[in-house]
PQR file of N, CA, C, O and H, with PARSE charges and radii, in Angstrom:
ATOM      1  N   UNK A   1      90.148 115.220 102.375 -0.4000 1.5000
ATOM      2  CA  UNK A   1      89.374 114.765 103.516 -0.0000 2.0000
ATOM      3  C   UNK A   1      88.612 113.496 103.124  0.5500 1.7000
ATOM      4  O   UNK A   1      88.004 113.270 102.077 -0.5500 1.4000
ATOM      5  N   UNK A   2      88.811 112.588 104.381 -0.4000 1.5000
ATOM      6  CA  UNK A   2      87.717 111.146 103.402 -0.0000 2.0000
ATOM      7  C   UNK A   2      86.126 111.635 104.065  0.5500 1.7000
ATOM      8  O   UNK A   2      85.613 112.200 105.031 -0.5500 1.4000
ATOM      9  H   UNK A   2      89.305 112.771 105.231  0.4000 1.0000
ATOM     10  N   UNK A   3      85.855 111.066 102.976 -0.4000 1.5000
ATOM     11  CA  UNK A   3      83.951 110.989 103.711 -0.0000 2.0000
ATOM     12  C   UNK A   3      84.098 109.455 104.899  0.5500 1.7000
ATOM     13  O   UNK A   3      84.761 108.419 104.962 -0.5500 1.4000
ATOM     14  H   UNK A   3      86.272 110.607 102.191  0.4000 1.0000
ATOM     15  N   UNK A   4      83.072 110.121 105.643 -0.4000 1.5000
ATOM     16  CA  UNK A   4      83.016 109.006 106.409 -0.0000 2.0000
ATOM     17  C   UNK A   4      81.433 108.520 106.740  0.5500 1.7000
ATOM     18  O   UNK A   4      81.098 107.510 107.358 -0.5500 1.4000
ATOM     19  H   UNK A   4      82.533 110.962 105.592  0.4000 1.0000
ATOM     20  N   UNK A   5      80.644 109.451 106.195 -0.4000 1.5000
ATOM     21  CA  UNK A   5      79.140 109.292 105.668 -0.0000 2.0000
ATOM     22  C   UNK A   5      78.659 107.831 105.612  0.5500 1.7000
ATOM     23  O   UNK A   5      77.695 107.396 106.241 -0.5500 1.4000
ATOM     24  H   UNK A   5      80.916 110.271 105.692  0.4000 1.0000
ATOM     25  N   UNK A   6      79.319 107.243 104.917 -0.4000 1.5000
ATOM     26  CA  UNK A   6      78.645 105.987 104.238 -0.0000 2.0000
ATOM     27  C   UNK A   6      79.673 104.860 105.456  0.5500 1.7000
ATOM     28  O   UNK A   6      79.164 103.740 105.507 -0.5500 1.4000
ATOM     29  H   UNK A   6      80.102 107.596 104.405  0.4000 1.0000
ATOM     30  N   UNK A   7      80.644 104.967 106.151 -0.4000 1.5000
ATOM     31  CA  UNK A   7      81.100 103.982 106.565 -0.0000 2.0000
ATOM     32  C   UNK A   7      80.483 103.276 107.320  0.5500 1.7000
ATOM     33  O   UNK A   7      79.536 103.786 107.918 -0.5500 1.4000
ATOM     34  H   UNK A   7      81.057 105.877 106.110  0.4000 1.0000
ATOM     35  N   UNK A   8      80.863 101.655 107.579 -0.4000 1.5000
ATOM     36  CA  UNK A   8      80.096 100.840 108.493 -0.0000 2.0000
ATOM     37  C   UNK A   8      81.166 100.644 109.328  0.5500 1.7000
ATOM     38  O   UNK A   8      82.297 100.313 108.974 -0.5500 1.4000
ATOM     39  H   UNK A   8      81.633 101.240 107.093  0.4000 1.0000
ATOM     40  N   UNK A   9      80.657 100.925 110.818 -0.4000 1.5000
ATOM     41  CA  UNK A   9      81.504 100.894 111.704 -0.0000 2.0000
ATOM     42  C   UNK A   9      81.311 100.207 112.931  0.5500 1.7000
ATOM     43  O   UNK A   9      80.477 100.552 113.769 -0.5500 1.4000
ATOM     44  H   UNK A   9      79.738 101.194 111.106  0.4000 1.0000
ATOM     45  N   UNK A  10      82.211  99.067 113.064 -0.4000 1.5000
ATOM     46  CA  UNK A  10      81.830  97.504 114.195 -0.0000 2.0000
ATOM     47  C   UNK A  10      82.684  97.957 115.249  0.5500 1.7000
ATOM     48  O   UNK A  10      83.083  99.120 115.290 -0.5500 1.4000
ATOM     49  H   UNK A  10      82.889  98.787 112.384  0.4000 1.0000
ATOM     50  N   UNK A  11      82.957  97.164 116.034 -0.4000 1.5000
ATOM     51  CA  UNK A  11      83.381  97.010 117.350 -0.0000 2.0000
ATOM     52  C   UNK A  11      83.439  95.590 117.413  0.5500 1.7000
ATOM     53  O   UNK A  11      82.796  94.946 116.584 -0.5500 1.4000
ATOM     54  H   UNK A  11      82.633  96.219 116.000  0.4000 1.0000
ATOM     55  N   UNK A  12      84.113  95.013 118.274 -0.4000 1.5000
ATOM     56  CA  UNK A  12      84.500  93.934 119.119 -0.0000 2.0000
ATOM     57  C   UNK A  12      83.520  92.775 119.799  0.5500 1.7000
ATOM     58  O   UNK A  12      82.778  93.079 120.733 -0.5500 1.4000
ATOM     59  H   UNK A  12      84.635  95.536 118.948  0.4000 1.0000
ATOM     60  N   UNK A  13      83.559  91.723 119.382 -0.4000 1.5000
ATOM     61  CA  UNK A  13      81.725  91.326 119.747 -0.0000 2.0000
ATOM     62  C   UNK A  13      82.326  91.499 121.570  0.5500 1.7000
ATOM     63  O   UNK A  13      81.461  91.674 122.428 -0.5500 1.4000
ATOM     64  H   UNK A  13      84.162  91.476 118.624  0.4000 1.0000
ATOM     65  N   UNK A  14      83.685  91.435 121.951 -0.4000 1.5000
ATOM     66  CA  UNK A  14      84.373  91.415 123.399 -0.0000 2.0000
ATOM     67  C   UNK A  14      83.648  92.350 124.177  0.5500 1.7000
ATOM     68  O   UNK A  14      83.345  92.300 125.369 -0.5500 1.4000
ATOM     69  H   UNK A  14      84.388  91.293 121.254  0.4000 1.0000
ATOM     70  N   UNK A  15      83.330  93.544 122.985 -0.4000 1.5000
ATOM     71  CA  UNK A  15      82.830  94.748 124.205 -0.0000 2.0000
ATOM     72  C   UNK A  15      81.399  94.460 125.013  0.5500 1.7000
ATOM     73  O   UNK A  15      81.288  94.935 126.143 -0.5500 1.4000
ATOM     74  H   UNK A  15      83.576  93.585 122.017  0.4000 1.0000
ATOM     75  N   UNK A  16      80.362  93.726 124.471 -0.4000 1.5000
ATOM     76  CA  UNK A  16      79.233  94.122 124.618 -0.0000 2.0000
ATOM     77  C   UNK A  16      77.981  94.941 124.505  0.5500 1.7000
ATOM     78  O   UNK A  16      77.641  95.700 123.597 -0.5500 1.4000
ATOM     79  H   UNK A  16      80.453  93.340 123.553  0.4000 1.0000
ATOM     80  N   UNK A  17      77.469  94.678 125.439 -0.4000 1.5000
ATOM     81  CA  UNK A  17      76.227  96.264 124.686 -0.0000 2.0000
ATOM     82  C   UNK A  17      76.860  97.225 125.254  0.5500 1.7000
ATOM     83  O   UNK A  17      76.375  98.280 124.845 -0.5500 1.4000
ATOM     84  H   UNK A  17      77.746  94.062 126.177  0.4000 1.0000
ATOM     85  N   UNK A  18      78.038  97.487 126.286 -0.4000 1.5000
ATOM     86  CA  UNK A  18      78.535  98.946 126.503 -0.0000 2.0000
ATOM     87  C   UNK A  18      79.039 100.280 125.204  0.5500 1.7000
ATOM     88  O   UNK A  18      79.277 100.014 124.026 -0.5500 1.4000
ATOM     89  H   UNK A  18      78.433  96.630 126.618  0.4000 1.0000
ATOM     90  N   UNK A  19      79.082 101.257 125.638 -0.4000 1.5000
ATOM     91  CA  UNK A  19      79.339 102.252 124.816 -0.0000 2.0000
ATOM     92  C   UNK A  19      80.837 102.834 125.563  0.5500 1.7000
ATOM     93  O   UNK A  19      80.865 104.024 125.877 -0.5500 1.4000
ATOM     94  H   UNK A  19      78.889 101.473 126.595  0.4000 1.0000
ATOM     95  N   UNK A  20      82.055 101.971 125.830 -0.4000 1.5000
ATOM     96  CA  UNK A  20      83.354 102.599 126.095 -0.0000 2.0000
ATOM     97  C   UNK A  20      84.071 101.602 125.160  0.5500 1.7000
ATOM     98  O   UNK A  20      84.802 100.730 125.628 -0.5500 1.4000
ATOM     99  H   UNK A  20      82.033 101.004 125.575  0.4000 1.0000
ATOM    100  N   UNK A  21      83.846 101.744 123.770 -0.4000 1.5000
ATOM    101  CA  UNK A  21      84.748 100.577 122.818 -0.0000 2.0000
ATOM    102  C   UNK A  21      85.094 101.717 122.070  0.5500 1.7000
ATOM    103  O   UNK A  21      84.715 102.877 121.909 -0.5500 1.4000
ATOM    104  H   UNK A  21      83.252 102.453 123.390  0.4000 1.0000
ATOM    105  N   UNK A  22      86.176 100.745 121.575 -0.4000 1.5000
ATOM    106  CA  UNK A  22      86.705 101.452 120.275 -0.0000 2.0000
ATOM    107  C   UNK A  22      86.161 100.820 118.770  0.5500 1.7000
ATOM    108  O   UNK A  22      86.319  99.617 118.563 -0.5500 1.4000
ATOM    109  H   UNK A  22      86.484  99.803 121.706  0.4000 1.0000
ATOM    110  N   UNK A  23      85.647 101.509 117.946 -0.4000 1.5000
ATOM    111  CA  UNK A  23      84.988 101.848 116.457 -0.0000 2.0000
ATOM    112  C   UNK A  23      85.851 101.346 115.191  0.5500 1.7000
ATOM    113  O   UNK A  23      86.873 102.028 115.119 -0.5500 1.4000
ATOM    114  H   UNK A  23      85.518 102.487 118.114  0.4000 1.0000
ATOM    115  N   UNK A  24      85.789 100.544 114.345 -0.4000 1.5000
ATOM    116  CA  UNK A  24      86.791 100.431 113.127 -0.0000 2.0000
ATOM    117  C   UNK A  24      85.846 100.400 112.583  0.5500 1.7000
ATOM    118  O   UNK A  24      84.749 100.009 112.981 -0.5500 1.4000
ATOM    119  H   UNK A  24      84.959  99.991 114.403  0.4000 1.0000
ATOM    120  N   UNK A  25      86.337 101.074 110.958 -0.4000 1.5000
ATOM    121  CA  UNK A  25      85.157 101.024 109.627 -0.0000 2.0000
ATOM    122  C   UNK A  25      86.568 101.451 108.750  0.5500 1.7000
ATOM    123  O   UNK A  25      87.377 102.376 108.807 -0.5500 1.4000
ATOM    124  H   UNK A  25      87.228 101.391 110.635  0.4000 1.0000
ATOM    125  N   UNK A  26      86.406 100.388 108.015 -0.4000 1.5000
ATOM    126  CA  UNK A  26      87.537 100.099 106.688 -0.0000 2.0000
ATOM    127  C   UNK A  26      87.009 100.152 105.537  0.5500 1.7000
ATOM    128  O   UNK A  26      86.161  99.455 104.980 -0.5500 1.4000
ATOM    129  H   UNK A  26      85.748  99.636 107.968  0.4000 1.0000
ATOM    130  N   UNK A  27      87.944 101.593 105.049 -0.4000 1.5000
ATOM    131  CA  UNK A  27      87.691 101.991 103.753 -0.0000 2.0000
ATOM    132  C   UNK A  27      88.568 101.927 102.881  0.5500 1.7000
ATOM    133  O   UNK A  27      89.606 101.331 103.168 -0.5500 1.4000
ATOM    134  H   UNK A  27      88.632 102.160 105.502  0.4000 1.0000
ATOM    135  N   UNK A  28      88.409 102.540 101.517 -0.4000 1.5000
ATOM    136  CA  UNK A  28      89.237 102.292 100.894 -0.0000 2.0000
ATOM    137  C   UNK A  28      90.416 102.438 100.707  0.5500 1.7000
ATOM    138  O   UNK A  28      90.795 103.201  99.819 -0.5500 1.4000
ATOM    139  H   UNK A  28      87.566 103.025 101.283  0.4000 1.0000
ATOM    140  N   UNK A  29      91.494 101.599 101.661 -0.4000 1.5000
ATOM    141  CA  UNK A  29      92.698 102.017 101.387 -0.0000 2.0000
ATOM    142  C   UNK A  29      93.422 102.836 102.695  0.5500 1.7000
ATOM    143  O   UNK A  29      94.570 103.264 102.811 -0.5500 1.4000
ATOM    144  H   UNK A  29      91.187 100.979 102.382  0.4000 1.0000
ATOM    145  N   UNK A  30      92.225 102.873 103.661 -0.4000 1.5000
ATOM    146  CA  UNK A  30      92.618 103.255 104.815 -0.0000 2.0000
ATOM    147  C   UNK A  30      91.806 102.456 106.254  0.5500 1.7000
ATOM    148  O   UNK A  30      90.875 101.662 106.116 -0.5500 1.4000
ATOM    149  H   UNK A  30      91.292 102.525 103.567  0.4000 1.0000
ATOM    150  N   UNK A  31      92.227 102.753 107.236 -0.4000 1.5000
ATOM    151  CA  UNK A  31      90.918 102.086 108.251 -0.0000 2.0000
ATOM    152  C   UNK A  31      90.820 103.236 109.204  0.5500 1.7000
ATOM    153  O   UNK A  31      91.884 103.776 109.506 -0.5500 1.4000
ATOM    154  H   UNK A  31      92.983 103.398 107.349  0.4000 1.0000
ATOM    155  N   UNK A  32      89.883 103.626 109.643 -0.4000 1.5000
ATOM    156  CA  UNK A  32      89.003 104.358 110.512 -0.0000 2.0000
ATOM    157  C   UNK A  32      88.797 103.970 111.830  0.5500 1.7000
ATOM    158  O   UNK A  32      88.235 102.910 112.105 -0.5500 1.4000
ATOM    159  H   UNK A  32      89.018 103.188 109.398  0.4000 1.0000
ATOM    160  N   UNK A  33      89.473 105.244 113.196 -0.4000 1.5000
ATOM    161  CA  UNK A  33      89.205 104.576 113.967 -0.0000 2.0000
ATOM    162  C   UNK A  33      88.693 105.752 115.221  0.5500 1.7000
ATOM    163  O   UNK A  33      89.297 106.724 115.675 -0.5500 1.4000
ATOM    164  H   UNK A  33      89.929 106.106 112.973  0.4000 1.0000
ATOM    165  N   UNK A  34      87.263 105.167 115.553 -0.4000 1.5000
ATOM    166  CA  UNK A  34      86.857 106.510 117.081 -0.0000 2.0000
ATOM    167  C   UNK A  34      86.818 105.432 118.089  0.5500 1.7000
ATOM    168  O   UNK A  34      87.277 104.290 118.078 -0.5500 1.4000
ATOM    169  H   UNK A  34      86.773 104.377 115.185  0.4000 1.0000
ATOM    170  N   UNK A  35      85.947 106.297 119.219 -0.4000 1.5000
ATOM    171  CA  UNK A  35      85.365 106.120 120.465 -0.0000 2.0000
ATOM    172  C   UNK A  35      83.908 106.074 120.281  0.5500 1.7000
ATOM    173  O   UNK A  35      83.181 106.857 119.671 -0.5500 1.4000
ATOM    174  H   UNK A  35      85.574 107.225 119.228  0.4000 1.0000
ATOM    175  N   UNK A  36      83.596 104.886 120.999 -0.4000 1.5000
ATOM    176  CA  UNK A  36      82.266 104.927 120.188 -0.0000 2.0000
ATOM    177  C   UNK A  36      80.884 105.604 121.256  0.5500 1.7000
ATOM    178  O   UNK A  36      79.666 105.649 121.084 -0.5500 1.4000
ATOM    179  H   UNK A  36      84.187 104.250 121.494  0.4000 1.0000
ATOM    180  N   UNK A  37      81.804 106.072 122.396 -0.4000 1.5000
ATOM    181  CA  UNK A  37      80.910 106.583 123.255 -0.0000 2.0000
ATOM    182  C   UNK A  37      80.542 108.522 122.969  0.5500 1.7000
ATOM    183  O   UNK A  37      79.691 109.210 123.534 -0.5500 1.4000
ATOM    184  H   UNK A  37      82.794 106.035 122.535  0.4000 1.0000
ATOM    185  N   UNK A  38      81.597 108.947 121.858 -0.4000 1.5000
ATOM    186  CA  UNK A  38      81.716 110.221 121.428 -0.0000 2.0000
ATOM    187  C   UNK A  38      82.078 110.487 119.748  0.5500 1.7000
ATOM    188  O   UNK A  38      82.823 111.201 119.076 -0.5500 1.4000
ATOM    189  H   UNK A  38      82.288 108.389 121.399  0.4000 1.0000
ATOM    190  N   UNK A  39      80.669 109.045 119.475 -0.4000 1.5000
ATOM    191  CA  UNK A  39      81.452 108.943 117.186 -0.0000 2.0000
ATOM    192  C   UNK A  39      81.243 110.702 116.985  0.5500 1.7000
ATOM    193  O   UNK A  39      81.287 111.143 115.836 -0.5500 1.4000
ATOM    194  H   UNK A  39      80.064 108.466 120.021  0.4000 1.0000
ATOM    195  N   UNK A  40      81.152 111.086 117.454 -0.4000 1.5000
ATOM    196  CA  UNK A  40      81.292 112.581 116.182 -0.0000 2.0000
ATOM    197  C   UNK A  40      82.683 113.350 116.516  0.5500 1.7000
ATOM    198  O   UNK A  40      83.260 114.159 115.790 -0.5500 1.4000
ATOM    199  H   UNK A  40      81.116 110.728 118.387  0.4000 1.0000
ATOM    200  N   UNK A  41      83.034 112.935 117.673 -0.4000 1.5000
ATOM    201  CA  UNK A  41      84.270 113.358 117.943 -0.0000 2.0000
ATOM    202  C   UNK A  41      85.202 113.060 117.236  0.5500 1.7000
ATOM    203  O   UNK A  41      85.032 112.493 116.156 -0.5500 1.4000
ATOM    204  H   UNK A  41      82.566 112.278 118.262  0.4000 1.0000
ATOM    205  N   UNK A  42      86.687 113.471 117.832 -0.4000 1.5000
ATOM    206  CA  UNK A  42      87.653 112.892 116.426 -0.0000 2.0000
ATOM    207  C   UNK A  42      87.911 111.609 115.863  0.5500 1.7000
ATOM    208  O   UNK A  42      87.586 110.582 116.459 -0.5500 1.4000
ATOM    209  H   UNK A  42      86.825 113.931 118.709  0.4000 1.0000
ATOM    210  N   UNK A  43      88.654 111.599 114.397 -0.4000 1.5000
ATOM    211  CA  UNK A  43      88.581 110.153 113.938 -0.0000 2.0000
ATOM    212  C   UNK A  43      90.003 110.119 113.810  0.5500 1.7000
ATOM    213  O   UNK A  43      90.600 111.127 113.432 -0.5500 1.4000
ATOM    214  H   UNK A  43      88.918 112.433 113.913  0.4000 1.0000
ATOM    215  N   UNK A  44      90.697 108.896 114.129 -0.4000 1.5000
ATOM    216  CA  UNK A  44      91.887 108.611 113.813 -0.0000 2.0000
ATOM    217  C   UNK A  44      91.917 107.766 112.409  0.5500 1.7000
ATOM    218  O   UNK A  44      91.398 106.652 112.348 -0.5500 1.4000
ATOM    219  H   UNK A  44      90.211 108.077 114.435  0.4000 1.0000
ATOM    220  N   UNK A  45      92.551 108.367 111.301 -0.4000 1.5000
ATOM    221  CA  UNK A  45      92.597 107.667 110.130 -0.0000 2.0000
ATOM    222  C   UNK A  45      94.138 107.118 109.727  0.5500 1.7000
ATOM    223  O   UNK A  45      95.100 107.872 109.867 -0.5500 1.4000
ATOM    224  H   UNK A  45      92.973 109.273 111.350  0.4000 1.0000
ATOM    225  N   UNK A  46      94.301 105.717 109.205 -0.4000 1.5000
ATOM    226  CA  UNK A  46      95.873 105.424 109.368 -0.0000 2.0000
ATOM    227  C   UNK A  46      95.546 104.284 108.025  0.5500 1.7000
ATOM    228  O   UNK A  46      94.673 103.417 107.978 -0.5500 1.4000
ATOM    229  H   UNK A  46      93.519 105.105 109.091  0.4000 1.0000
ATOM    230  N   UNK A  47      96.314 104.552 107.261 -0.4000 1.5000
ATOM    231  CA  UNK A  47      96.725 103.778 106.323 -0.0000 2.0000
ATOM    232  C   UNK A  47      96.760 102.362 106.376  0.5500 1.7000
ATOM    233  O   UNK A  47      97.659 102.129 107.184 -0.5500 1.4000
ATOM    234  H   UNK A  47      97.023 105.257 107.299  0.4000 1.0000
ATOM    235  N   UNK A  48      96.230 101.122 105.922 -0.4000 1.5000
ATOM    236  CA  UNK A  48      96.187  99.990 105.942 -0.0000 2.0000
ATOM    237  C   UNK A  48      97.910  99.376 106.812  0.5500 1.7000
ATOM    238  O   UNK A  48      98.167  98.613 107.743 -0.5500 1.4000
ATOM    239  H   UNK A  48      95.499 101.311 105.266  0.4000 1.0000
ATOM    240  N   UNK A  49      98.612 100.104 106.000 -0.4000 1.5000
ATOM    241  CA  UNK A  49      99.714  99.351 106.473 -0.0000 2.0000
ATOM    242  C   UNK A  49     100.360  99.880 107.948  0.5500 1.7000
ATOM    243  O   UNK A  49     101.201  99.240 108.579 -0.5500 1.4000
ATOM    244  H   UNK A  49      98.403 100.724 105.244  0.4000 1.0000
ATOM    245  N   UNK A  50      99.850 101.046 108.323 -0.4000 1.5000
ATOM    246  CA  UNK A  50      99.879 101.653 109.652 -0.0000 2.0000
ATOM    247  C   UNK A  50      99.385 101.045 110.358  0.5500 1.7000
ATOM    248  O   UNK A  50      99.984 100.540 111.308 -0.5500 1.4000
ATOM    249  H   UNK A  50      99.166 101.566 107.810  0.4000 1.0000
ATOM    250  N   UNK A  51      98.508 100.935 110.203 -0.4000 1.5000
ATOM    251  CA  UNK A  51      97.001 100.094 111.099 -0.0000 2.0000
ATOM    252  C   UNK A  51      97.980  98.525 111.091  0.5500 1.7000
ATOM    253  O   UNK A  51      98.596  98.065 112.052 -0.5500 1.4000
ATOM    254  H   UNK A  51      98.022 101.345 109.431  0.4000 1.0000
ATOM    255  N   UNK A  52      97.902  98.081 110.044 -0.4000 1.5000
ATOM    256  CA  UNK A  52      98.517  96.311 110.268 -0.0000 2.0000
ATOM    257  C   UNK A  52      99.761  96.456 111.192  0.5500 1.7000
ATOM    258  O   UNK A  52      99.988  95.473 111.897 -0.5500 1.4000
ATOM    259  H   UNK A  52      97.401  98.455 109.263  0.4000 1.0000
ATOM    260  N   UNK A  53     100.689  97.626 111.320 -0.4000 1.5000
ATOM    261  CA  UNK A  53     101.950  97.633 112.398 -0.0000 2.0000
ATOM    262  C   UNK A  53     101.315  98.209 113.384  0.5500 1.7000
ATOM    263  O   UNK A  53     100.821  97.108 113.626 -0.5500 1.4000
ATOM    264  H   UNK A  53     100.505  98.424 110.748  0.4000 1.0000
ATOM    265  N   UNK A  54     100.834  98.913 114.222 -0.4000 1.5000
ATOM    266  CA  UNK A  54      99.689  99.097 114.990 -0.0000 2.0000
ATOM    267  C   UNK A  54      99.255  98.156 115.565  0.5500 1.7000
ATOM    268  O   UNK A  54      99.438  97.959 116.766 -0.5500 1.4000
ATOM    269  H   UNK A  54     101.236  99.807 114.025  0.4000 1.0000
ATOM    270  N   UNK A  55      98.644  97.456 114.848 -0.4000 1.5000
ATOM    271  CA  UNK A  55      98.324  96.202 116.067 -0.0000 2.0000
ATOM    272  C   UNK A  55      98.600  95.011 116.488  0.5500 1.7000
ATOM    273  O   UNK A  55      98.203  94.323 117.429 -0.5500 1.4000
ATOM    274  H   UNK A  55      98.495  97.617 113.872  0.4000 1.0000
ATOM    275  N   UNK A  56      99.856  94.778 115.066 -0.4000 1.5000
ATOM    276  CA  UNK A  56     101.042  93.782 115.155 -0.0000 2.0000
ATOM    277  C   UNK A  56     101.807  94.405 116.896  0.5500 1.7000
ATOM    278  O   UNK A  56     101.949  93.612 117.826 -0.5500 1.4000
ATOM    279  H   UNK A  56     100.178  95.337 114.302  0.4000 1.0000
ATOM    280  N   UNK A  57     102.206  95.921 117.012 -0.4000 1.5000
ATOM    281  CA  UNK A  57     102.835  96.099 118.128 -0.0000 2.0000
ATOM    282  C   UNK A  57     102.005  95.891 118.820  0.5500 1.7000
ATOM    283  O   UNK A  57     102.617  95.262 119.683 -0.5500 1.4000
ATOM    284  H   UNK A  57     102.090  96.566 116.256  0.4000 1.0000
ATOM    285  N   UNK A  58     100.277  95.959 119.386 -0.4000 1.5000
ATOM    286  CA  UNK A  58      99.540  95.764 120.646 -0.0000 2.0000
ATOM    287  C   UNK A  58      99.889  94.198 120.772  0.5500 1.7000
ATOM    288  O   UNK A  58     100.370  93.763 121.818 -0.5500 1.4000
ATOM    289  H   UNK A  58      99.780  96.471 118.685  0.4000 1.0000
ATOM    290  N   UNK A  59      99.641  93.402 119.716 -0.4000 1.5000
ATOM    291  CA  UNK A  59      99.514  92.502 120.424 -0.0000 2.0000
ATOM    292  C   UNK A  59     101.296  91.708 120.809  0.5500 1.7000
ATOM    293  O   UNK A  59     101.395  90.512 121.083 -0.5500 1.4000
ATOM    294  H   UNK A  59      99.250  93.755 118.866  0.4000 1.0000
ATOM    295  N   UNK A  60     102.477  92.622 120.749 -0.4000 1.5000
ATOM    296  CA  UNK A  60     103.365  92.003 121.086 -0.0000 2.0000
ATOM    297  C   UNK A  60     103.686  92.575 122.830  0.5500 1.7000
ATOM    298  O   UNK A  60     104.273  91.969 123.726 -0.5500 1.4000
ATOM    299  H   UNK A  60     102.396  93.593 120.526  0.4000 1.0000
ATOM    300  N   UNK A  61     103.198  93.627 122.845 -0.4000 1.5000
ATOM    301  CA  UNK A  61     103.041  94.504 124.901 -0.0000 2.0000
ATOM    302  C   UNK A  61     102.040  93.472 125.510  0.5500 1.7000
ATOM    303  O   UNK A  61     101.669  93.588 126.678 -0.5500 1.4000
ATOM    304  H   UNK A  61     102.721  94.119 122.117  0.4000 1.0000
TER
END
């Protein structure tokens, strides 16, 4: 299980002061990702190189 205790976790300067963004905090070797309107809820965790094809495909839709 990773700790996620200590992570620092940004958002998009795009979103604003709203609370319906999505959360990244990059750790070691993986990146971290919630909802930042429900952080204790679940976390999606995906491997650096998951994450880099991940959003290589968003930004090709």
């Amino acid at each position: 299980m990773i700790d996620l205790s200590h992570a620092i976790w940004r958002k998009s300067h795009h979103s604003g002061t709203g609370d319906n963004c999505v959360e990244l905090a990059a750790l070691p070797g993986v990146v971290a990702i919630r909802d930042s309107k429900n952080p204790q809820g679940g976390t999606l965790i995906l491997t650096r190189e998951i994450f880099r094809i991940f959003t290589e495909t968003l930004k090709k839709t």
